[in-house]
N, C-alpha and C positions, 0 to 999 in steps of 0.2 A: 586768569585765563582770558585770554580775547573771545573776543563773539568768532573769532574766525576758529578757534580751537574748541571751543566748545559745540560749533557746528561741525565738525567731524568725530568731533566724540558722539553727539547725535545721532549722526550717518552710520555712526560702525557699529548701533548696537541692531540685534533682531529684528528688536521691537519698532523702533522707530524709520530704521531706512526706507522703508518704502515713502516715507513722507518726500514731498518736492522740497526744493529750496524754499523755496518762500514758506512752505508748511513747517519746515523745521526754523526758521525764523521769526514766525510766529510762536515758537513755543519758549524760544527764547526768555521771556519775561516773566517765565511760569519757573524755572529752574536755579536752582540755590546751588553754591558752591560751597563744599565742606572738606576741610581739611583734617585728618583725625591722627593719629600720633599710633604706631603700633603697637599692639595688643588694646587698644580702644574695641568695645564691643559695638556692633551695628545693627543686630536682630538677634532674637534670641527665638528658637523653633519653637513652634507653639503658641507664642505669642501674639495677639491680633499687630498686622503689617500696617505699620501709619506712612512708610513711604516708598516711593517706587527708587533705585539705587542703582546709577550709571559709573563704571569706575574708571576715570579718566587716567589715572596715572596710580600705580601701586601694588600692589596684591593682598587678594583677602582668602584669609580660611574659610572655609565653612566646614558645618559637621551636621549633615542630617544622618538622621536614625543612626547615628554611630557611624557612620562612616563618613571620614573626609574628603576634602574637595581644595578646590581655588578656581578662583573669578581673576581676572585679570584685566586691563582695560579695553575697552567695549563689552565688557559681560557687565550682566544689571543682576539685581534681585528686587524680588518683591510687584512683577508686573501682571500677573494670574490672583495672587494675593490682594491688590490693589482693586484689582477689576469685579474679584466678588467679596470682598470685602470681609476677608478669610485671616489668616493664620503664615508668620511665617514658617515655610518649612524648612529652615534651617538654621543654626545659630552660626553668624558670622562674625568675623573680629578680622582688624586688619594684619596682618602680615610683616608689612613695613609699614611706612608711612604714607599714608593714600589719599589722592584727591580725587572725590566724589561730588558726581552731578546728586543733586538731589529731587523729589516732587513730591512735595506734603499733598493728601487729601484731595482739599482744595485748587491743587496746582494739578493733580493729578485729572480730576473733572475734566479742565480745561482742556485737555487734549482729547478726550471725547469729544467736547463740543468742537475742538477745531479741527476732527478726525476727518468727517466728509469734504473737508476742503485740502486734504494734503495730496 
């Protein structure tokens, strides 16, 4: 993807839009691209959540407490999770074939520290 397509994948989720340009440009450097192949698992419910999960192209299942769902791109998972450092709540898998923003841990910090300046 270009910086110019992953910064609209940025903008279109919840979590992020309120950020400026320059605030989602910054976060750029923090974010991993992952491509996964369908029926690839991505979280499993229950499980403590290692990363925050932007879906730029694809669709993903999920199944909490028994009951199904789909994420689509601009839907994330794992940003509540992430923040208290919890549990996902849902097991997700992809769909088709999905290209996902990614933010390990550590990548994921960094948006806290870059939060007051977006």
């Amino acid at each position: 993807m270009s910086n110019r397509e992953r910064l609209l994948a940025l903008r279109a989720t919840r979590e992020l839009a309120h950020f400026s340009d320059a605030g989602l440009q910054n976060l750029l450097p923090f974010i991993d691209e992952l491509c996964v192949a369908a029926g690839a698992q991505v979280a499993q419910e229950g499980r403590l959540c290692h990363e925050f999960v932007i879906v730029a192209a694809g669709l993903l299942e999920t199944c909490r407490r028994g009951r199904p769902g789909q994420l689509g791109p601009g839907e994330t998972l794992g940003w509540d999770a992430m923040r208290t450092r919890g549990v996902n709540d849902a097991t997700v898998s992809a769909a088709t074939p999905a290209h996902l923003l990614v933010m390990s841990h550590e990548q994921f910090r960094a948006v806290g520290a870059l939060a007051p300046n977006h």
